[in-house]
N, C-alpha and C positions, 0 to 999 in steps of 0.2 A: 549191398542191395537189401531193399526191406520186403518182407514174406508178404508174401499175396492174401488177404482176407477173404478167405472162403465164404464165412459169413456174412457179410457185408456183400458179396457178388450177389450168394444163392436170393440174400433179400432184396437186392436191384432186379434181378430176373425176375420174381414174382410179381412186384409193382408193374412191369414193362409186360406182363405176360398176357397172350390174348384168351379172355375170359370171356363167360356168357353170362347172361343176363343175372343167372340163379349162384352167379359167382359173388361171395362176400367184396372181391376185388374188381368189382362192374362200375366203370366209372372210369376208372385208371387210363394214367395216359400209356397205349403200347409201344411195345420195343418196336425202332423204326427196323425198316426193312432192312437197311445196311449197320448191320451191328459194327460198332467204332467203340473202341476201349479207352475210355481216359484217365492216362496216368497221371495219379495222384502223389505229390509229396509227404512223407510223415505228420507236416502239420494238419496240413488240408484232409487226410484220411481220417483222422482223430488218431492215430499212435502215437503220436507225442504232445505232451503238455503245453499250452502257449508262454509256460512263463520257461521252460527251456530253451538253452538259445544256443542254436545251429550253428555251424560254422557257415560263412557267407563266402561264397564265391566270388575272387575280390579278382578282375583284370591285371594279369601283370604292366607294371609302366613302363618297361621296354616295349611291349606289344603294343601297347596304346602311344605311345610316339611311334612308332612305323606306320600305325592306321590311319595315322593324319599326316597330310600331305603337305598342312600350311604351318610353316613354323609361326606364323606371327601371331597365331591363340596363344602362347605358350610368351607372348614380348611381356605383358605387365609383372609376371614372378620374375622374369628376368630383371627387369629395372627396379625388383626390389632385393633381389639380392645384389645387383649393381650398387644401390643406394646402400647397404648396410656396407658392403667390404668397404665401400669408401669414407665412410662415414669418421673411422679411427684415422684414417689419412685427413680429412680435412683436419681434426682435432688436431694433431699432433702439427700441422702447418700453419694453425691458427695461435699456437704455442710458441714458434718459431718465429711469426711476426711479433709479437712481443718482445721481442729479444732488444736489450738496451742499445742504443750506440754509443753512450759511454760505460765504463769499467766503475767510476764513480759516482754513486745517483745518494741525492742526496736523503735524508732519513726520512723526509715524506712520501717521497715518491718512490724511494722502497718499499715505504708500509705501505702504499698503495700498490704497487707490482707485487708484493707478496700476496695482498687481500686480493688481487682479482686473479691471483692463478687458482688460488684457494676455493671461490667463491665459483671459476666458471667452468672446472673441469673434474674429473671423478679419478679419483685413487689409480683406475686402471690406463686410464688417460696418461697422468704423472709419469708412471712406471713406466708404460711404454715409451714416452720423447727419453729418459733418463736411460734406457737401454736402448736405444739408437745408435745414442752417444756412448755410453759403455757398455756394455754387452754382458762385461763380465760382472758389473754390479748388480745386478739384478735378484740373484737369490738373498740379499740381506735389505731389499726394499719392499719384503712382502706384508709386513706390520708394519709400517711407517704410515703416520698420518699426512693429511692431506698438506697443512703447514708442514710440515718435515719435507714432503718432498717438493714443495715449491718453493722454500729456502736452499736446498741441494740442487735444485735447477739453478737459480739467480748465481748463487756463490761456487757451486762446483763447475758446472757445466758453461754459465757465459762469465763465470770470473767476476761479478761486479760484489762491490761492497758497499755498506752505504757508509755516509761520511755525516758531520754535523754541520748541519745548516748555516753561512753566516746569518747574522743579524744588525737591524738597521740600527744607529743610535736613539729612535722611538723604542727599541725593543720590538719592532713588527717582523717576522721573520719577510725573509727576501723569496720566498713560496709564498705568496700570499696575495691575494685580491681585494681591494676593500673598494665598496661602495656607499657614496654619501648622498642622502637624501633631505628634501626641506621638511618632509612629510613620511609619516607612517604607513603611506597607503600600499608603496611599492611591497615594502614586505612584508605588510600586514597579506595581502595580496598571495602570495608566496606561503603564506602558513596555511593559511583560510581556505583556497581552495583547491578540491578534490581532497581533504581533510589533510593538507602537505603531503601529498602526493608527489609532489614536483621536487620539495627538496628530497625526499626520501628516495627517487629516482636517481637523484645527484648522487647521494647518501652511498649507495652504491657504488660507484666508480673510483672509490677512495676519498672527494672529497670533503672535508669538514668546517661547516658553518659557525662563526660566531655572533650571534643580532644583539645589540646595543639598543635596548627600544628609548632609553633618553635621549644618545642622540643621533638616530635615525639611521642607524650605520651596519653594513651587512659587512663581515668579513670573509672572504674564502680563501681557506688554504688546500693545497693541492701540490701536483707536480705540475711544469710549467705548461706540458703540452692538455695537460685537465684543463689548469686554469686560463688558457685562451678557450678549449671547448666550452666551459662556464660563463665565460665573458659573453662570446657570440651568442650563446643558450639565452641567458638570465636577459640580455640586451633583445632581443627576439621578443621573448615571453612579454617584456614592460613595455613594447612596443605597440601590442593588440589591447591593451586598457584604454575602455572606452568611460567617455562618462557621458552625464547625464544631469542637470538641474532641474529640479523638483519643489514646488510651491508648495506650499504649507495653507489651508484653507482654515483649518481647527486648531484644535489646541495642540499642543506639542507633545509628539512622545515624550518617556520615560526615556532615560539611557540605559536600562535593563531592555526594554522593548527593542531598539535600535540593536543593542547586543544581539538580541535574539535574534532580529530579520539578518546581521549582518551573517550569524552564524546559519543561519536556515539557507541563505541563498548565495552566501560566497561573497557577496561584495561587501564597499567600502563606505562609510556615509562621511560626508562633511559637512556640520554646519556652517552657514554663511551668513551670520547675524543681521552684514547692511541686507541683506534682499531679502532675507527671510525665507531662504530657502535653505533644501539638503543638496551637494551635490552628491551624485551617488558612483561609482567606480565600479568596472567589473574586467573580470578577464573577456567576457561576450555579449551582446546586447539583448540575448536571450536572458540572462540572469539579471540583469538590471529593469527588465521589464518585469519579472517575477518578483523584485524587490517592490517595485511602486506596486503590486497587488498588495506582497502583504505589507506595507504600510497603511495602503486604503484602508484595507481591513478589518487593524489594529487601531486606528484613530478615528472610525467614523461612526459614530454612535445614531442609533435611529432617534431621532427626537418624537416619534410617532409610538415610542415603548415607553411605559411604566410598570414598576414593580416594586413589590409592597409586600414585608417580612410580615406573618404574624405566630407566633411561638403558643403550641396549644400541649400546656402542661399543669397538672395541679402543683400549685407553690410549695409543696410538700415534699416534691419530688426533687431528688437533688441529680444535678447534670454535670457534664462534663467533656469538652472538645474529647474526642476519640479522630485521631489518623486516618484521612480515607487513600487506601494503598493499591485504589486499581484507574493509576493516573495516565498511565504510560498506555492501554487499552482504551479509555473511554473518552477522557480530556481531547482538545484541542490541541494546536500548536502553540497559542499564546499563551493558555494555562496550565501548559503542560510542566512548563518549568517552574511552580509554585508545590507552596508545600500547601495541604488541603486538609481540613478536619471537618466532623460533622457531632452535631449536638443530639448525645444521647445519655437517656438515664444512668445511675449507678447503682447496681446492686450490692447490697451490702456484703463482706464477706460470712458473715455469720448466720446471711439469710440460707435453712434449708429448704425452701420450697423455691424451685428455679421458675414455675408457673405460678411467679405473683399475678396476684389481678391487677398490680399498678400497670405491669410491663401489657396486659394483655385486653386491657380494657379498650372497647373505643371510645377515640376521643368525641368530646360532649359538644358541641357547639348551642350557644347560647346565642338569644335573640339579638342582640346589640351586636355579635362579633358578624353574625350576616348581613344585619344593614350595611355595618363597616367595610366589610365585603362588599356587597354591591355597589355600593359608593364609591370605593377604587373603581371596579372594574365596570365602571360605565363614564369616565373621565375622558373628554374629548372624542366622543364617539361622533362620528358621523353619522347624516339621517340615512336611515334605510330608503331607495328606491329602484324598486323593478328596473327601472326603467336604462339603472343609470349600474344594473348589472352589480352592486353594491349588497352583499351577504353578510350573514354575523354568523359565529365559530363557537360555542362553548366546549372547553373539554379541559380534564384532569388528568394531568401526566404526574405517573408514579417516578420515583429520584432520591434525591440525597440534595438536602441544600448543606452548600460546602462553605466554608470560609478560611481564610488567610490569613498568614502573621500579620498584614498590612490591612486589615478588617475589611477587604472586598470580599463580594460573597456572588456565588454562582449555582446556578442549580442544573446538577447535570443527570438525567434520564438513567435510570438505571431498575433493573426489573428483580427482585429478590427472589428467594430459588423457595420462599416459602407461598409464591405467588403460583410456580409452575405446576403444584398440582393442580391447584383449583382450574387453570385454565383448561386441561387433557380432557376435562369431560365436558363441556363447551358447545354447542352447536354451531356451525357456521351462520354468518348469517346474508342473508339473501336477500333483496331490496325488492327483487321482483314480486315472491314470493314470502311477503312478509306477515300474511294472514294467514300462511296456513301454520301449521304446526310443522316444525323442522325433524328431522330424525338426530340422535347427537351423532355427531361423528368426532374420537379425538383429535385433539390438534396434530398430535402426530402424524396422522392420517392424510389432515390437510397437507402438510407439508409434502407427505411422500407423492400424492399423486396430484402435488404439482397445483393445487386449487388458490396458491397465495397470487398475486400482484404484486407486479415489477413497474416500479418508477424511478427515473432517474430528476432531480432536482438542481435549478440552477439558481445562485444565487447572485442577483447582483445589486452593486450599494452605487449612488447616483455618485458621477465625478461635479465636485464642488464648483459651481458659475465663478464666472470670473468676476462678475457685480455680484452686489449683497442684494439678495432675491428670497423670497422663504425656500429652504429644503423641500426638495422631492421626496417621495415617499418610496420605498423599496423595492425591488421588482424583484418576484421568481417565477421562473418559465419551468413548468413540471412535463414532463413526456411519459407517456407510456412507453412499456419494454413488453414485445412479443416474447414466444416463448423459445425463439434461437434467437434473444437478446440483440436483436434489433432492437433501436429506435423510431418507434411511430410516428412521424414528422405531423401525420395530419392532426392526432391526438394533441398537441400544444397546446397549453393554456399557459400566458401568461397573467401573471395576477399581483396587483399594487397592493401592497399592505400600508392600508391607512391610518388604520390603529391599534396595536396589539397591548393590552392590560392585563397584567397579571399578577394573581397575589399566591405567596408559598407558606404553607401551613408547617409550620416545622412539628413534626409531633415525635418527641426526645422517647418518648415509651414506647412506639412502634418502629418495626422495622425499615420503612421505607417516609418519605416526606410527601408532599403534595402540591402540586404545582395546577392550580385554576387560570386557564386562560380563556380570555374574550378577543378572537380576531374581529377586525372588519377588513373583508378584503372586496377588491373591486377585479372584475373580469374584463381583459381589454378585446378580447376575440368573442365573435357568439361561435356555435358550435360549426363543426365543419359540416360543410352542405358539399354534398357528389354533386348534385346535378346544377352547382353555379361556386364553382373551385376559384374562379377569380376573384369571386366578390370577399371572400374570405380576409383577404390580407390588403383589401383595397386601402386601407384605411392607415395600415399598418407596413411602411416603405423600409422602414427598419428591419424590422422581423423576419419581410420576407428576404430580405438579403443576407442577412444571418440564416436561413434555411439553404438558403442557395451556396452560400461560401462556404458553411462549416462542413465537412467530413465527420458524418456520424459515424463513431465505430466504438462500442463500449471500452471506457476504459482506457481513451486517449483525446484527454483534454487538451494535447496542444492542436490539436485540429483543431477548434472550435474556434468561433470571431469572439476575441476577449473585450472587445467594445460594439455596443450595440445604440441605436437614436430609434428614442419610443417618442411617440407622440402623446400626452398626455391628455387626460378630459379636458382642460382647460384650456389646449390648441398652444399648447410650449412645447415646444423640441428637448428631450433630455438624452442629455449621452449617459450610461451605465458600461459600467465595470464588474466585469466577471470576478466575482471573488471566491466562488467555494461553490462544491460540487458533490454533491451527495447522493448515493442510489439509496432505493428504498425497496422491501422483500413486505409486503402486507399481507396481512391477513386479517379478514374481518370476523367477527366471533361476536352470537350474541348478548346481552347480559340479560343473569339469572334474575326475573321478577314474580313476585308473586299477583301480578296484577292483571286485568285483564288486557292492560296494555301492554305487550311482552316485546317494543319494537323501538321505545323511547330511547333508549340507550344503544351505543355501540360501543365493544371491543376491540382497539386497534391491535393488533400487535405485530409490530416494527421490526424489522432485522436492518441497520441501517449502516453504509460502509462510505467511511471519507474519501475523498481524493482530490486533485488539484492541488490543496494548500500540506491540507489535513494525514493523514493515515491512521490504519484502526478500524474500526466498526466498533458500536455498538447497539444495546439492545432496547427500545421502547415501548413503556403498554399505555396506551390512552383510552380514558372514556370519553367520547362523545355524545351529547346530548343534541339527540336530533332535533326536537322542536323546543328549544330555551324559553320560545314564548308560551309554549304550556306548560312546562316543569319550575316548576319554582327551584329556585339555588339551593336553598333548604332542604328541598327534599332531594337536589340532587347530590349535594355534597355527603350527606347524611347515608346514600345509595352505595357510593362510592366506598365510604370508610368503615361500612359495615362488610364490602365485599370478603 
């Protein structure tokens, strides 16, 4: 028992105590009439510390099963101690059916009964079926390994020994399976997908594969009751190969290209020279439709894009391809399997000043290299009309132009980390409120409370007519993303890209390259109207059945219609093909001007994540030039490279 607090009572009494007005204690709440003592614990009194710890007053378990009346709260422990005692009993019975029915097995299918006693039961398992049977061998099989005592099972305990295989006058052992084929497909089939998954399944069980890929020939050897299981198996499996013929509209892949889709999507391609097609082979028709995306893909070039290298270095400067080693992150799935270098200055070894002015100057643009400029990127433009919903795009994306052993060259977006100070002190920028003066806020800042934009981006490349007709122009359908990453169906814009020109500044003395783009694109939708929701998509019979059928759920492209029929300005029906699928994380950020126009320019910057084809993310900054027809190219590229 703990001592009663005297002082702790005497100052309860004074609080409780009935006082008059001229009492320091006038206010207080009084002792009730029926005085009641409440007994306090150590803790609760304040005698003992909270980080001390009491002993707990635990129920005995005999008294708590008497107090309950229904055994069956107590049935789920029971059936799991049920399940563990039995557990060594199935093992040891599963052991048991293993047992040979001949005394003689021959040297495969011993190694194969050895490797699966090995492989599918534990040390403690062994010892116990082997004291079953002897009882008294037990204290000298407590260090034996696992092969030890699966060999002392087979030889001591069921008496078998294995013997030498005959063999045929081929030399083929008489264990042995062989299948012959006209073609590579079946076992190409068999390596290829689930990354040989299937034989390594096999692999398993004992038996071992020989493939002949000259001449088409799978051999399996085993024991006889494997090699009927392998027969029915591997006979099953060749049975679900579906295929597929596929027309060739363009030029012909690469046989690296074809490599790569075979290897990206598991299947098989065949050329078939008279018709001029691929046939294509799959274990599912799931993967053989994912094959003809990405061959779309990979062979269909926009004829609506031009681009044009031009290299801004003084001739004094000496360069040198440098490695670009962030492939596997940024690239694509086509360029992923190339090897990439980008064109950058050389410092000398003997230079001590690491802030030369060559490396840090900006680069000069000269009068003739701008017209030269403009003249690319105003090549097959279309006329600008209101009417006909038809825009133009100027902007400048920072990158690295890359090139290849086989001298193609690619420019892929990339944001330098000597870029990311400059951006933290930034202002956001706001369209509504583009006359007033902004407050800054870092970019950090935007991100955390969530001020970016989510879009997600669908790309599709037009499936080739069956007559010779001019190409269609590209389609991408953009969506908004709410902020519990929904998709905003009414938000959709699709939009034809009719001409995209672009010219890439390679500048070998600075950090990053330069990529100038001029879209023209055309809008097929006007904006969403509430209060006349049908008139919207009147026009547009494709679209809306693509909103109807696909299942939006971030992040699961195979819901989506992978073919869609857009009606074109011209009143032609085009099918399109879903090729690649892009989210987008924006942020818009002002640019720093000293002019009284501080609204010309815009700051994109991109967080952007592949999917569908691709995997990866990466990162994007663009400037955009809001009105191209009041800024001169000159002065904007000039804006840009002094940033």
């Amino acid at each position: 028992m703990w001592k009663f607090n005297k002082k702790l009572a005497r100052l309860t009494y004074r609080l409780y105590s009935s006082s008059g007005p001229s009492s320091p204690l006038h206010g207080k709440k009084k002792l009730p009439q029926n005085l009641k003592f409440v007994v306090l614990n150590p803790t609760q009194s304040g005698l003992v510390k909270n980080d001390q710890k009491q002993p707990r007053h635990r129920p005995s378990k005999k008294r708590s099963h008497k107090e309950t009346g229904d055994n069956n709260l107590d049935f789920g422990s029971k059936l799991l101690v049920f399940e563990k005692q039995n557990s060594l009993d199935s093992a040891l019975n599963s052991i048991r059916l293993k047992k040979p029915t001949s005394a003689s097995l021959p040297s495969l299918e011993y190694n194969a009964l050895l490797q699966s006693l090995t492989s599918s039961y534990n040390r403690y398992q062994l010892r116990e079926f082997i004291s079953t049977h002897q009882p008294d061998s037990s204290s000298h099989l407590t260090h034996w390994k696992k092969s030890k005592l699966s060999q002392y099972i087979i030889e001591k305990i069921w008496n078998c020994q294995p013997i030498s295989t005959p063999t045929t006058p081929t030399g083929i052992k008489s264990t042995s399976l062989t299948f012959q084929f006209d073609s590579p497909r079946e076992i190409f089939l068999l390596l290829i997908t689930q990354n040989g998954k299937i034989l390594t399944n096999f692999n398993k069980l004992g038996l071992t594969f020989i493939i002949s890929i000259q001449d088409n020939e799978l051999t399996v050897k085993g024991s006889p009751s494997l090699l009927k299981y392998a027969e029915i198996s591997l006979n099953k499996i060749w049975s679900n190969i579906t295929h597929e013929n596929v027309r060739m509209y363009s030029l012909m892949p690469s046989k690296d290209v074809i490599n790569l889709i075979q290897k990206e999507t598991h299947t098989f391609f065949e050329y078939l020279p008279d018709l001029q097609m691929y046939k294509i082979s799959a274990l599912s028709t799931k993967k053989i439709s994912m094959a003809k995306v990405f061959l779309l893909n990979a062979v269909a070039s926009n004829p609506n894009t031009t681009q044009h290298h031009h290299t801004i270095a003084s001739p004094a400067l000496k360069t040198e391809l440098y490695p670009f080693n962030n492939t596997l992150e940024n690239l694509d799935w086509l360029n992923k399997s190339q090897d990439w270098a980008r064109l950058q200055s050389v410092v000398p070894k003997n230079c001590t000043d690491l802030m030369t002015p060559t490396e840090n100057a900006t680069p000069e643009l000269t009068d003739a290299q701008v017209s030269q400029f403009e003249s690319s990127l105003s090549k097959n433009i279309p006329s600008l009309s209101p009417s006909d919903s038809i825009s133009q795009s100027l902007s400048i994306t920072l990158g690295h132009s890359l090139q290849s052993a086989s001298f193609s060259s690619i420019f892929q977006p990339l944001i330098h980390k000597s870029f990311i100070s400059k951006l933290l002190n930034l202002p956001m920028y706001k369209e509504s409120s583009s006359s007033a003066v902004p407050v800054p806020v870092p970019l950090d800042q935007h991100l955390i409370t969530n001020a970016h934009q989510s879009f997600i981006q669908l790309n599709f490349t037009p499936v080739p007519p069956t007559s010779g007709s001019s190409s269609s122009p590209f389609l991408q359908i953009w969506f908004e993303i709410d902020e519990f990453d929904n998709i905003v169906t009414t938000s959709m814009r699709p939009l034809l890209k009719l001409q995209e020109n672009s010219v890439i500044l390679r500048t070998p003395q600075c950090q990053t390259d330069y990529k100038i783009t001029s879209d023209y694109i055309q809008d097929l939708l006007p904006d969403f109207d509430q209060t006349n929701p049908d008139a919207w998509l009147s026009e547009q019979k494709g679209l809306q059945e693509f909103l109807l059928k696909s299942h939006w759920k971030l992040n699961k492209y195979q819901n989506l219609m992978k073919k869609i029929n857009i009606s074109l300005p011209d009143n032609l029906i085009q099918q399109y093909q879903l090729t690649d699928v892009l989210t987008h994380r924006v942020l818009n950020l002002r640019f720093p001007t000293n002019t009284a126009q501080d609204d010309k320019y815009i700051i994109q910057y991109s967080d952007i994540s592949r999917g569908f084809l691709n995997n990866g993310s990466y990162r994007q900054l663009d400037f955009i030039n809001v009105n191209p027809s009041e800024t001169s190219l000159k002065t904007f590229i000039n804006d840009v490279l002094s940033f």
